[in-house]
C-alpha positions as CSV (number, residue, x, y, z in Angstrom):
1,X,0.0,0.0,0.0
2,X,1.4,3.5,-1.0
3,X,2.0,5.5,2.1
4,X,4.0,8.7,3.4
5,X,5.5,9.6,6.3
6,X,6.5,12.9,8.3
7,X,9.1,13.0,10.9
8,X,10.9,15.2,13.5
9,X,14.2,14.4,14.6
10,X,17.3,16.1,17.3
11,X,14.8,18.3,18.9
12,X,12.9,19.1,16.2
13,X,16.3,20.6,14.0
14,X,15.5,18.2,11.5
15,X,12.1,17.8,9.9
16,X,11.6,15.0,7.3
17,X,9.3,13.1,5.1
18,X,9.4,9.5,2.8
19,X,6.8,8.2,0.8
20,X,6.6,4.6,-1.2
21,X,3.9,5.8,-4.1
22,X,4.6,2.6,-6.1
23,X,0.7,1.8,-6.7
24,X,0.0,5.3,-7.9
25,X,2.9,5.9,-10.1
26,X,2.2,2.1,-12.0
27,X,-1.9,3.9,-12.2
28,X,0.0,7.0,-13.9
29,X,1.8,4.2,-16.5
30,X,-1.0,2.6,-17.6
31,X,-3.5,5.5,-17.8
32,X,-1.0,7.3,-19.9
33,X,1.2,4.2,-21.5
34,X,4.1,5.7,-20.0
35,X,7.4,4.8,-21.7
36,X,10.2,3.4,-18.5
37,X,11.8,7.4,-19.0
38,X,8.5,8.9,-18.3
39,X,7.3,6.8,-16.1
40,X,10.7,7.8,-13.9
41,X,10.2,11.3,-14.3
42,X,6.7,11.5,-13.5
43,X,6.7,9.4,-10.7
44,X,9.6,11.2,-9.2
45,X,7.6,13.9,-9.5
46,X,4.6,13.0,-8.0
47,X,6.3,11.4,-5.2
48,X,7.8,15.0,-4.5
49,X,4.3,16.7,-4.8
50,X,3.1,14.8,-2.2
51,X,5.7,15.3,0.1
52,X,5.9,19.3,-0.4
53,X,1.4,19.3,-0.3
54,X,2.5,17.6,3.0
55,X,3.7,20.5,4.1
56,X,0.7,22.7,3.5
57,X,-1.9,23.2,6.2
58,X,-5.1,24.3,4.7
59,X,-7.1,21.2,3.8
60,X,-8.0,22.7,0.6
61,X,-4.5,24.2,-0.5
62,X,-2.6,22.6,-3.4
63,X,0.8,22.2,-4.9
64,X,1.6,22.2,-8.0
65,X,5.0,21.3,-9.6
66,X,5.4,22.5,-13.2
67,X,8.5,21.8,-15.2
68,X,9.1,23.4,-19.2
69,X,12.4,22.6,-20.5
70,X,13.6,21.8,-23.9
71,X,13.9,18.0,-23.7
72,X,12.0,15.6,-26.0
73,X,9.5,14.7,-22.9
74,X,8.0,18.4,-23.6
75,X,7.2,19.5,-19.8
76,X,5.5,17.8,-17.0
77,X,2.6,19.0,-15.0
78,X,1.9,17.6,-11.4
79,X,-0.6,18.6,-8.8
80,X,-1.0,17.3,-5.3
81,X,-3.3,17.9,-2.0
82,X,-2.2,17.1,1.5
83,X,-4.8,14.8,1.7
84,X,-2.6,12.5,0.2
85,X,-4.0,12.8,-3.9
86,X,-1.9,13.3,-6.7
87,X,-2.0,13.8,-10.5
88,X,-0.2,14.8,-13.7
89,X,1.0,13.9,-16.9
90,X,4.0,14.2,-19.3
91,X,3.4,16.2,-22.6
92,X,5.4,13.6,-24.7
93,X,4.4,10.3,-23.0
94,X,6.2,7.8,-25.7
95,X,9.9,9.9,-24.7
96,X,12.4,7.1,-25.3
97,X,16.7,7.5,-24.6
98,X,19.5,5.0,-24.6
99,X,20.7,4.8,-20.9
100,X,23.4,6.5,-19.3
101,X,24.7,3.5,-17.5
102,X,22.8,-0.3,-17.6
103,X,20.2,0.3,-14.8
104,X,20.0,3.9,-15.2
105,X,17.3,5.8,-17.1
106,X,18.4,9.2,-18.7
107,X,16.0,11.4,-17.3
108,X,18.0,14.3,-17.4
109,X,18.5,14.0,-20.9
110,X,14.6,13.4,-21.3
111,X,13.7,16.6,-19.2
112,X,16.7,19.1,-20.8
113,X,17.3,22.6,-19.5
114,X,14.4,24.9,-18.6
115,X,12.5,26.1,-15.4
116,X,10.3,24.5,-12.9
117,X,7.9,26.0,-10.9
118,X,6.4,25.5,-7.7
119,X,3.0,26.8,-7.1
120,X,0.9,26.9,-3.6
121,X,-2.5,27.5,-3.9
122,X,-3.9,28.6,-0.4
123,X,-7.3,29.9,-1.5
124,X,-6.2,33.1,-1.0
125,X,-6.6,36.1,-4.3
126,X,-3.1,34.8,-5.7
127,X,-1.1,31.8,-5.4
128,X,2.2,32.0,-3.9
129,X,4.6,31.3,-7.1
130,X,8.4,30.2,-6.7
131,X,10.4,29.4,-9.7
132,X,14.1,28.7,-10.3
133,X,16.2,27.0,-13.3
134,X,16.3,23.2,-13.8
135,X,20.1,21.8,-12.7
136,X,20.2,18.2,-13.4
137,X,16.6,17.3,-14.8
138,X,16.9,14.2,-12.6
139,X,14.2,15.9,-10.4
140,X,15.5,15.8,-6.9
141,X,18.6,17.9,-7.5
142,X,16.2,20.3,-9.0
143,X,13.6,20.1,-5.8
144,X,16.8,20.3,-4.0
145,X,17.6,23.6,-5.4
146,X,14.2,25.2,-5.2
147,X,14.6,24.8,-1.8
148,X,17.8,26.2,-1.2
149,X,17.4,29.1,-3.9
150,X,12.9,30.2,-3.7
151,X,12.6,28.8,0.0
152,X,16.0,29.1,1.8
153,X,15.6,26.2,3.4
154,X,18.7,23.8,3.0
155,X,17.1,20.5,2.3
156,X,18.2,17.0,1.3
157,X,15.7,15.7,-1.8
158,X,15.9,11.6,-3.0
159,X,13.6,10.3,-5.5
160,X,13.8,6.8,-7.4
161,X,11.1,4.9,-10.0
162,X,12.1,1.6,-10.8
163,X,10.7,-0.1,-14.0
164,X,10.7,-3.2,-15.4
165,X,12.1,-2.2,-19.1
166,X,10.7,-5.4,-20.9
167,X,7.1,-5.3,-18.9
168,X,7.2,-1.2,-18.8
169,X,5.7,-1.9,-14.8
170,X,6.7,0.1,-12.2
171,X,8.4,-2.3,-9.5
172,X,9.7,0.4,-6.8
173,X,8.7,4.3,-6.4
174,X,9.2,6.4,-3.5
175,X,11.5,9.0,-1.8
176,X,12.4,11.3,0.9
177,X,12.8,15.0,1.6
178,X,14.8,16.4,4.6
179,X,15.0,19.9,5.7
180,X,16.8,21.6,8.3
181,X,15.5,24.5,10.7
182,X,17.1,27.4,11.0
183,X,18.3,27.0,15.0
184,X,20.0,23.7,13.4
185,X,23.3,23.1,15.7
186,X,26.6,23.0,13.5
187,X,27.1,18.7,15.0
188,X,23.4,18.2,13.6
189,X,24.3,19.2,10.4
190,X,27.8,17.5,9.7
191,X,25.9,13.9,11.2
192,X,23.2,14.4,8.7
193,X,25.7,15.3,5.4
194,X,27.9,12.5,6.6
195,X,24.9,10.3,6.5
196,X,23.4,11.5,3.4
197,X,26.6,10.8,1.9
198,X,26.8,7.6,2.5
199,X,23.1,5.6,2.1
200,X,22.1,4.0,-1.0
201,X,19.7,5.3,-4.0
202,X,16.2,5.3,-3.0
203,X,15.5,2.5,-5.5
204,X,17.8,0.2,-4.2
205,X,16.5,0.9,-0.5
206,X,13.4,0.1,-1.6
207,X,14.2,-2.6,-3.7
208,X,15.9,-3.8,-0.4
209,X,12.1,-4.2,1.2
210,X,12.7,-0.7,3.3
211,X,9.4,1.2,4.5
212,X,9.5,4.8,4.6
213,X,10.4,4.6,8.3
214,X,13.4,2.6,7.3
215,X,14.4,4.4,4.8
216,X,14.5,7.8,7.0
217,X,16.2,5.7,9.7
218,X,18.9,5.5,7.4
219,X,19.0,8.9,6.4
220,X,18.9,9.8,10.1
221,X,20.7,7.4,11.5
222,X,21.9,8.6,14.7
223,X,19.4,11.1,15.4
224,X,16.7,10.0,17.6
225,X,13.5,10.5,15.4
226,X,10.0,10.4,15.7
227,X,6.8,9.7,13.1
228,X,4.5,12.3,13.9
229,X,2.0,11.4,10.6
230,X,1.2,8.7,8.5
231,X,-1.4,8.8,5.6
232,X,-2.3,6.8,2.6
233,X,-1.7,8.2,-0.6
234,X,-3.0,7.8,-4.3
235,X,-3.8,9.0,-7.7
236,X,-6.6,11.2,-7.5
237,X,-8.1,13.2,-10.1
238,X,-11.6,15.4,-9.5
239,X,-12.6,15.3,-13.6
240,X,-15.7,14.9,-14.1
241,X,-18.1,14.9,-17.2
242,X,-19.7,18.1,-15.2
243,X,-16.6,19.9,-15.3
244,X,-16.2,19.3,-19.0
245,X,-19.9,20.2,-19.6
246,X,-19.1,23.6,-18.0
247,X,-15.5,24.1,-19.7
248,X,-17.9,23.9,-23.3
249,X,-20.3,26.3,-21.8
250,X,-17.3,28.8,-21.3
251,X,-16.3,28.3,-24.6
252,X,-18.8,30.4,-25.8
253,X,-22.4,30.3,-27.8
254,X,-20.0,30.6,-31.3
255,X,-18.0,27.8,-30.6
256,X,-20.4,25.3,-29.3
257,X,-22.9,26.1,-31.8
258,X,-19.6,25.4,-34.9
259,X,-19.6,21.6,-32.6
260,X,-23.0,20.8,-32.9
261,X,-23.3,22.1,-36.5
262,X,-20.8,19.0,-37.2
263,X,-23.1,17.0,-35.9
264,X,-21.0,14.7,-34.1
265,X,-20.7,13.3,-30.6
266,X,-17.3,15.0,-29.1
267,X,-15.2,13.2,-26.8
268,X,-13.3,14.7,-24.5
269,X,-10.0,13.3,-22.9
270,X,-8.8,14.5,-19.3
271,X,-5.4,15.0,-19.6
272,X,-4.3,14.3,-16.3
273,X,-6.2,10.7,-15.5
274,X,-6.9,10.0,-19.2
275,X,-10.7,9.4,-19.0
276,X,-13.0,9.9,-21.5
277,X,-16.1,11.9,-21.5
278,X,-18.6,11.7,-24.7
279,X,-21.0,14.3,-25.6
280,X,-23.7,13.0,-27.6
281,X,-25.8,15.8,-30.4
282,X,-28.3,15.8,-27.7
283,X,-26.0,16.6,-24.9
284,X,-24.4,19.2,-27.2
285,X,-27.5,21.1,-28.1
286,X,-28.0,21.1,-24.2
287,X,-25.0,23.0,-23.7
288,X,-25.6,25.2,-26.9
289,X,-28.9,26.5,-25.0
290,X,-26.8,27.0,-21.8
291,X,-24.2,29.3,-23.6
292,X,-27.6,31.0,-25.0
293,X,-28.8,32.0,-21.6
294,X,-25.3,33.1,-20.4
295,X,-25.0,35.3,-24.0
C-alpha cells in the first residue's frame, strides 16, 4: 500500500518526510502508456508533490510542480493535496533514450534545460509562485535547489522509479525530503551530510524491502526520530463529465454552436487521469442553450 510519512528528529532541528507511491505511479503508467523514461520522471515527481502538499496546512490548498524545459518529454505538469492525492501527466508520453549506465534511465537527458515552478495555492486572491532553473533534470537535485534558492531552506531531496524495461511496470517508487530549521546546531548538520553521503539510491533501499520509516532511519541514522503522521496516498483526479460540460459552456455560444453544426458526438480526454467523456448531439444542443442563456 502507497504510504507517506512525516518526521521530527534532534529536537525538532530536522524535519523529514518519505513516501513509497509505487501503486499510484504504476496507475499514472497505464493510464498514460508511459514509456520506462517517463514513467521515472513522473513518478519522481509525484512522489515530490506529495511530500511538499505535506507541508501545506489548509485542507483545501494545493501544490503544483510544473517543469518546461527543452527535452524531448515536452514539460511535466503535477498537482497534489495534503490529503494524500496526486495527479499529472507528461506532454510527450512515448519519450524514449538510450541509458546513461545499464540500470539507469536518462532522465535528465529526457527533461533538458528549462524552469520549474512551484506553485501553492492557499485559496487566498493569488497563489504564492516560486520558480528557479532546472540543474540536473533528474528531479530531486532540482527540488533540492528550489529549496535552497525560492525557500531558503537547506534541504536534502531523494527520488527513485524503478521499472521493469521489458514489462514497462513500475516495481519500486518512492522518496524522501529532509529539511533543516534554521536554529539547526553546527554537530546536527555535519551527522546528517555524513549520513546523506553515504546511504544507498532510494531504489535500491526500496528494492531492499525498506518502508519509509526505514528508509529515513537510514537517512537519520543517529538522530533520535520520531513519526508524527502517517497517511495513505493515491492517484486522485476530481474530472468529471460536469466539469467538462461547463468548460464547453465557457467556450462560448459561437463555438459550441460550430460543434454541434458538425453534428458529431465530441469526446473529451482529461489529460491528467486519461478518462474519456462523450458528448452526444443531444447533450451538445444542451450545452448550446446554456451558452444562449449566459449570451
Amino acid at each position: 500500500m502507497d504510504y507517506m510519512i512525516r518526521a521530527t528528529a534532534a529536537n525538532a532541528q530536522i524535519r523529514a518526510f518519505a513516501v513509497t507511491s509505487r501503486d499510484l505511479v504504476e496507475y499514472a503508467r497505464q493510464a498514460h502508456d508511459l514509456s520506462p523514461i517517463a514513467s521515472a520522471a513522473l513518478g519522481r515527481t509525484m512522489s515530490a508533490a506529495l511530500m511538499m502538499a505535506d507541508m501545506l496546512k489548509g485542507p483545501q490548498d494545493l501544490l503544483t510542480i510544473k517543469i518546461d524545459a527543452d527535452g524531448p518529454i515536452g514539460g511535466i505538469l503535477v498537482t497534489a493535496d495534503n490529503q494524500g492525492g496526486v495527479k499529472g501527466y507528461v506532454e510527450n508520453p512515448m519519450v524514449d533514450l538510450p541509458s546513461i549506465r545499464p540500470g539507469h534511465l536518462n532522465v535528465g537527458g529526457a527533461v533538458g534545460h528549462g524552469t520549474l515552478t512551484v506553485i501553492r495555492d492557499l485559496g487566498l486572491k493569488d497563489p504564492y509562485v516560486g520558480q528557479t532553473a532546472i540543474q540536473t533534470g533528474e528531479i530531486a537535485e532540482d527540488i533540492t535547489y528550489y529549496f535552497a534558492v525560492s525557500e531558503q531552506i537547506p534541504s536534502s531531496v531523494g527520488l527513485g522509479v524503478l521499472v521493469n524495461r521489458q514489462e514497462k511496470k513500475i516495481l519500486q517508487a518512492g522518496g524522501f525530503i529532509v529539511q533543516l530549521m534554521p536554529f539547526a546546531e553546527e554537530e546536527t548538520i555535519s551527522r546528517l551530510e555524513k549520513n546523506l553521503q553515504g546511504i544507498d539510491s532510494v531504489t535500491k533501499m526500496l528494492s531492499a524491502g525498506d518502508t519509509p520509516e526505514q528508509m529515513l532511519e537510514k537517512v537519520l541514522a543517529g538522530f533520535d526520530f520520531v513519526v508524527t503522521q502517517k497517511d495513505p496516498v493515491r492517484f486522485y483526479c476530481n474530472c468529471g463529465k460536469e466539469k467538462y460540460e461547463r468548460a464547453l459552456v465557457l467556450l462560448g455560444r459561437d463555438e459550441v454552436q460550430k460543434i454541434v453544426e458538425d453534428g458529431e458526438p465530441v469526446e473529451i480526454r482529461c489529460q491528467f487521469c486519461g478518462k474519456k467523456y462523450r458528448f452526444s448531439q443531444e447533450e451538445l444542443k444542451a450545452v448550446l442553450s446554456k451558452t444562449e442563456k449566459n449570451a
